[in-house]
GUBA-821941 format. One record per residue (C-alpha): residue number from 1; x, y, z. Coordinates in steps of 0.001 Angstrom, whole numbers, plus 524288, in hexadecimal, padded with zeros to 5 digits. Layout:
<rs>
NUM, X, Y, Z
...
</rs>
This chain:
<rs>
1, 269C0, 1C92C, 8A80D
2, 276D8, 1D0BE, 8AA9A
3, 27F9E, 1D087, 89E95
4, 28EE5, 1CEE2, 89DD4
5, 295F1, 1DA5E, 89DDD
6, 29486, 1DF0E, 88E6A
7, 2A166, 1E1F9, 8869D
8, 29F64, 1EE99, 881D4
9, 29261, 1F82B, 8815F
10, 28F84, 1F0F0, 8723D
11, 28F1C, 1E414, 87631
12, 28687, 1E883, 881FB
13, 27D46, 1EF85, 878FB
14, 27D4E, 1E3AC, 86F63
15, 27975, 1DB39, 87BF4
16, 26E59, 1E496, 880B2
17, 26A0D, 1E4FF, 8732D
18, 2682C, 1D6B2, 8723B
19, 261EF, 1D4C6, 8805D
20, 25756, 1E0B1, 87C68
21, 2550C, 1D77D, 86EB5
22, 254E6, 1CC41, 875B1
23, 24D01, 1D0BA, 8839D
24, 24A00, 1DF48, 882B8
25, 25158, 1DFFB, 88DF9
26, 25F9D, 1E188, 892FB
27, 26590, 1E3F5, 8A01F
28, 27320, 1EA05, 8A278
29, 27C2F, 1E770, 8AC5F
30, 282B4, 1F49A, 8B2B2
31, 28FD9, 1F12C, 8A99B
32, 28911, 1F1DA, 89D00
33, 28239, 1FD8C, 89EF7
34, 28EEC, 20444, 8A200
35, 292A6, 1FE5B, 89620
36, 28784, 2057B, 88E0F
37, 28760, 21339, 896B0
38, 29873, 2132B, 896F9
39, 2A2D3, 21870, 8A015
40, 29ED5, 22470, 8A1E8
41, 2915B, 222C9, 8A4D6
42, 29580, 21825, 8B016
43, 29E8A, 22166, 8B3A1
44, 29504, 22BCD, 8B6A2
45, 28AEE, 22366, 8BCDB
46, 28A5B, 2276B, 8C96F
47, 286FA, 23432, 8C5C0
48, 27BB7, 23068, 8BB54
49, 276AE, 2271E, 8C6C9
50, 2768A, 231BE, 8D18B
51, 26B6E, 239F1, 8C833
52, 261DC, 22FF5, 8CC05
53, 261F6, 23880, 8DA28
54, 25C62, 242C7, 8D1CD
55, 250A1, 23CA3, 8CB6E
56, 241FF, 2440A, 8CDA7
57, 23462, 23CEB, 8D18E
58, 22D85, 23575, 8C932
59, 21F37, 23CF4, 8CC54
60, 21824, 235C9, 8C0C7
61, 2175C, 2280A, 8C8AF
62, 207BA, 224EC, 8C628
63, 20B3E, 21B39, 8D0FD
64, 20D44, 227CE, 8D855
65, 21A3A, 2228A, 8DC84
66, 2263D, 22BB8, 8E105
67, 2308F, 220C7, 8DEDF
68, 236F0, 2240A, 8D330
69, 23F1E, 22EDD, 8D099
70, 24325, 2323A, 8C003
71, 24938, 23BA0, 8B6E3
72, 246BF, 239B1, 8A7FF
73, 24CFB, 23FFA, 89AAD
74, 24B7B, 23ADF, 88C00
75, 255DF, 23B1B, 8816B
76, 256BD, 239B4, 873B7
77, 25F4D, 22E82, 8718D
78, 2657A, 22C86, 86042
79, 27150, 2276B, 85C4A
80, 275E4, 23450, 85A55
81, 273AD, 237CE, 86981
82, 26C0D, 23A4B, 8758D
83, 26683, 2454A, 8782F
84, 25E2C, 2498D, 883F8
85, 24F0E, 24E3B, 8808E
86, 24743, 2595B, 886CC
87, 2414C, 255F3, 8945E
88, 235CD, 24DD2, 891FD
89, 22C55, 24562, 89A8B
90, 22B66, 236E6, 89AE4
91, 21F45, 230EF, 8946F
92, 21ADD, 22313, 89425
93, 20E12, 21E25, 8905A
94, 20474, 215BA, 8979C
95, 206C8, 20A60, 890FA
96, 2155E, 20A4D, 8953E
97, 214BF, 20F97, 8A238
98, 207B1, 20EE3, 8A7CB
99, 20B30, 21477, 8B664
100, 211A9, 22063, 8B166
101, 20E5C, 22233, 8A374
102, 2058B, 22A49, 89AE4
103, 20A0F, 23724, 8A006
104, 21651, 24053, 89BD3
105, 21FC6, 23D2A, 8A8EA
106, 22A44, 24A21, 8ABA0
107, 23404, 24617, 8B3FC
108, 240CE, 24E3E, 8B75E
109, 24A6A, 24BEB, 8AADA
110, 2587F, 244D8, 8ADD3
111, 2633B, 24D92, 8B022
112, 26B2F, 2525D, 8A5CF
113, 2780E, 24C14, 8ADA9
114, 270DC, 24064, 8AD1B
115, 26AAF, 24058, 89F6C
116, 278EA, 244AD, 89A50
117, 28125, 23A16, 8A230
118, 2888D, 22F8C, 89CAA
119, 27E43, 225B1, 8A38E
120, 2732A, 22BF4, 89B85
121, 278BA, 22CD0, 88E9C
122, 27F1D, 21F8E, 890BD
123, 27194, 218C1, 890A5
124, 26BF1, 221E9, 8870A
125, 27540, 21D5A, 87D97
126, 27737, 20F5E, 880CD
127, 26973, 20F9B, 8804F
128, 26900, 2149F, 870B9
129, 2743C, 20C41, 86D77
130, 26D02, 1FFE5, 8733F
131, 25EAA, 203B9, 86D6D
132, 261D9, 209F3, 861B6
133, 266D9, 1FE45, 85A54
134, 25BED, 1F608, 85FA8
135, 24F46, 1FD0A, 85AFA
136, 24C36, 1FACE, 84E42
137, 24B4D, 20642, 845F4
138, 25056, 20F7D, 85219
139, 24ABE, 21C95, 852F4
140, 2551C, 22846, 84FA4
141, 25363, 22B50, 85F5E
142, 24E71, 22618, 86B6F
143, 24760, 22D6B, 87466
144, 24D72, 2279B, 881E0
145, 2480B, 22B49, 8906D
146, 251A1, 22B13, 89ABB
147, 24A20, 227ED, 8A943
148, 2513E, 22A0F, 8B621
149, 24B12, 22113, 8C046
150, 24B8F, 220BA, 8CEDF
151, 242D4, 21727, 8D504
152, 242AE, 217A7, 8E3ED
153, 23B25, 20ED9, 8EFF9
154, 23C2C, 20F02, 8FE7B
155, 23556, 20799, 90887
156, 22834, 2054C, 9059D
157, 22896, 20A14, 8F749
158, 22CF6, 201DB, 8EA7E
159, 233DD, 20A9C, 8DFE2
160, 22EF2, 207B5, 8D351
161, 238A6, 20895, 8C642
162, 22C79, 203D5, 8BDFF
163, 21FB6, 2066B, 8C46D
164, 21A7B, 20428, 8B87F
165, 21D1A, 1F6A1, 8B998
166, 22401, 1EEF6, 8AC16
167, 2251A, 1F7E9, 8A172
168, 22956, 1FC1E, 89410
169, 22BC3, 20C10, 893BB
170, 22726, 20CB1, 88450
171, 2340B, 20F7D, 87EF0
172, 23DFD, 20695, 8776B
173, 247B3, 204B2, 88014
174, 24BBE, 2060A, 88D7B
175, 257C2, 20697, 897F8
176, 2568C, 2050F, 8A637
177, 264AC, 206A5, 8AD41
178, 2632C, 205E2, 8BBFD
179, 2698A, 211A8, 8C3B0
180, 26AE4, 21022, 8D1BB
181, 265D2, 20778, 8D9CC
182, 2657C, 2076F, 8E7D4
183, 25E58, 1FE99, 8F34B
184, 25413, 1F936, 8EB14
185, 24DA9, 1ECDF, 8EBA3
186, 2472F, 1E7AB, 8DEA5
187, 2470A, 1EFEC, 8D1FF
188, 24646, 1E551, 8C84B
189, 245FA, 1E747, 8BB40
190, 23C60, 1DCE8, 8B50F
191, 23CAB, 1DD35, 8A408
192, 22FBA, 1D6EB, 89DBC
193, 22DCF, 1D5CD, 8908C
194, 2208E, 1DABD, 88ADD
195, 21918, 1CEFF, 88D57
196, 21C35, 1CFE8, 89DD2
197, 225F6, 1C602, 89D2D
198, 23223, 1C7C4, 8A506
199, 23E4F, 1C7BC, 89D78
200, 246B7, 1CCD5, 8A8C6
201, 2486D, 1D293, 8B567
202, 253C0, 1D836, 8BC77
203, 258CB, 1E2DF, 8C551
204, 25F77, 1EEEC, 8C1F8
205, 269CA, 1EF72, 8CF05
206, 27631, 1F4E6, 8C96C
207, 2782B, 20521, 8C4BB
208, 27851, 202F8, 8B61F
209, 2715E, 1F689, 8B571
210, 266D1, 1F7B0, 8A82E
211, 25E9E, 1F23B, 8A234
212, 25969, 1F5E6, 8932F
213, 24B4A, 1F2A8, 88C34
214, 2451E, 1F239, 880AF
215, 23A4F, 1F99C, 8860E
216, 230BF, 1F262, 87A3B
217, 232FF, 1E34C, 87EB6
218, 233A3, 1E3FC, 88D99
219, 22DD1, 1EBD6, 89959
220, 235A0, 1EDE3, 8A58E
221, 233F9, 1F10D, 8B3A6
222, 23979, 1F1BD, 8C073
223, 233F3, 1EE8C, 8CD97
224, 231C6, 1F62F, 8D874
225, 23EA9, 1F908, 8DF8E
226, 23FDB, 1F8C6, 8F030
227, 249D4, 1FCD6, 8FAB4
228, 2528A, 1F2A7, 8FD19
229, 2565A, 1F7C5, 909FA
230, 2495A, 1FB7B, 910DB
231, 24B96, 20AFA, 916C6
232, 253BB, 20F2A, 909B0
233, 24F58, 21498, 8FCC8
234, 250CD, 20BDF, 8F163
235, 25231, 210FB, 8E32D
236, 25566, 20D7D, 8D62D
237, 25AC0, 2177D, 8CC2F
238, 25912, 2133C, 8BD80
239, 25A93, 21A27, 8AFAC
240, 25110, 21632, 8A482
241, 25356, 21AE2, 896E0
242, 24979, 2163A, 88C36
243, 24B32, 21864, 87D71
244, 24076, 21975, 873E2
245, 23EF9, 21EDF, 866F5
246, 23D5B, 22D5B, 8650D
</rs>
C-alpha cells in the first residue's frame, strides 16, 4: 500500500509506528523517505548512489555464486549519537541464515564518504527515532549494521538479493531502501509473517523507495531478479541497516 504524502516527518513516524504495531511491516513511498533522511541528504544523492560502483565481491556465497557485490560497517546508535565502531565482520547464525551463516563473513568496510553522508546518518537516525520509542524497555544503544548491496544477472544467470530464500536476520529491526535500479525484471519483495503466511508483496522500483520490519514478527525476501532487455546487465543497488540491542 502507498501512503498519502505525510505532513511533516512526526506524523510520518507516528504512521510507521502504527503500521509496525499493527503489521510489522511498513513501506515508504520515495516522498516520505525524503521526508525522514531531509534536504540535504536528497540533495546529495547522486553522489551517495554513485558508491554502489565501488562495492567488492561477496566471496562467502556457499551457493558459490559471484552475483552479489557488498560493503558493510556497524555503528553504535544512542540518543546521545552515532558513532562508527572498529571494522568488524558480519556474523549470522545457522538458524537465521542457513546458506551463508555460521561463519565470521569480512567484507570490504563502506567508505568513510559514504558512512559520513547525509544519506547514512539520515537513516541511522530516523531509524533510532522510529525504534527507540517502540521497544519496550530500549537498550541505552543499538548496535546497527549498515549493508551495501549490489545484486547483478545477465543472460542466463538470475541475481539473487536473498538466496537464502524468506528470512529474519536475528536482529530487532530492520530497513531496506532500494538504491538504483536498472533493466531488471522481477525483484519482488514478498513479507510473511512467522507462520508462512503472506501479508504482502510488492516491488521496490523507485531510488528511495523502503520498506521497514520488525525483524521478530515477519520474514522477508526477494526473488530472483533478470535482464529485462536480453544482451544488457541488470542490477539492483540497495542499502540495509538493521538495529539490535548492544
Amino acid at each position: 500500500m502507498i501512503h498519502p504524502d505525510p505532513a511533516s516527518p512526526d506524523s510520518l513516524t507516528h504512521d510507521i509506528a502504527a503500521a509496525l504495531d499493527e503489521t510489522g511491516f511498513r513501506r515508504l513511498a520515495p516522498a516520505e523517505t525524503d521526508l525522514l533522511l531531509g534536504a540535504d541528504a536528497v540533495a546529495g544523492w547522486q553522489a551517495f548512489a554513485d558508491s554502489w560502483n565501488d562495492l567488492g565481491l561477496d566471496r562467502f556465497m556457499a551457493d558459490g555464486g559471484r552475483y552479489r557485490r557488498r560493503r558493510f560497517a556497524a555503528f553504535s546508535a544512542s540518543p546521545a549519537g552515532v558513532v562508527r565502531k572498529p571494522h568488524q565482520p558480519h556474523y549470522q547464525s545457522r538458524d537465521y541464515n542457513g546458506l551463508n551463516g555460521g561463519v565470521q563473513r569480512w567484507f570490504e568496510p563502506v567508505l568513510d564518504t559514504v558512512a559520513e553522508h547525509p544519506v547514512t546518518q539520515g537513516v541511522l537516525r530516523a531509524g533510532l527515532a522510529l525504534f527507540h520509542p517502540l521497544t519496550a524497555d530500549p537498550p541505552r544503544a543499538w548496535h546497527v549494521e549498515l549493508h551495501q548491496f549490489r545484486i547483478e544477472a545477465g543472460d542466463g544467470e538470475a541475481g539473487l538479493p536473498t538466496p537464502e530464500g524468506a528470512h529474519r536476520d536475528g536482529v530487532d529491526w530492520v530497513i531496506v531502501m532500494l538504491v538504483h535500479r536498472r533493466n531488471v525484471a522481477s525483484g519482488v519483495t514478498d513479507i510473511f509473517a512467522n507462520d508462512g503466511a503472506r501479508l504482502g508483496a510488492f516491488t521496490l522500483e523507485r531510488p528511495r523507495d523502503a520498506v521497514v520490519l520488525d525483524d521478530h514478527r515477519v520474514m522477508h525476501g526477494v526473488t530472483a531478479i533478470h535482464p529485462l532487455e536480453p544482451g544488457a546487465p541488470a542490477l539492483r543497488d540497495v542499502l540495509v541497516a538493521t538495529f539490535r540491542r548492544e
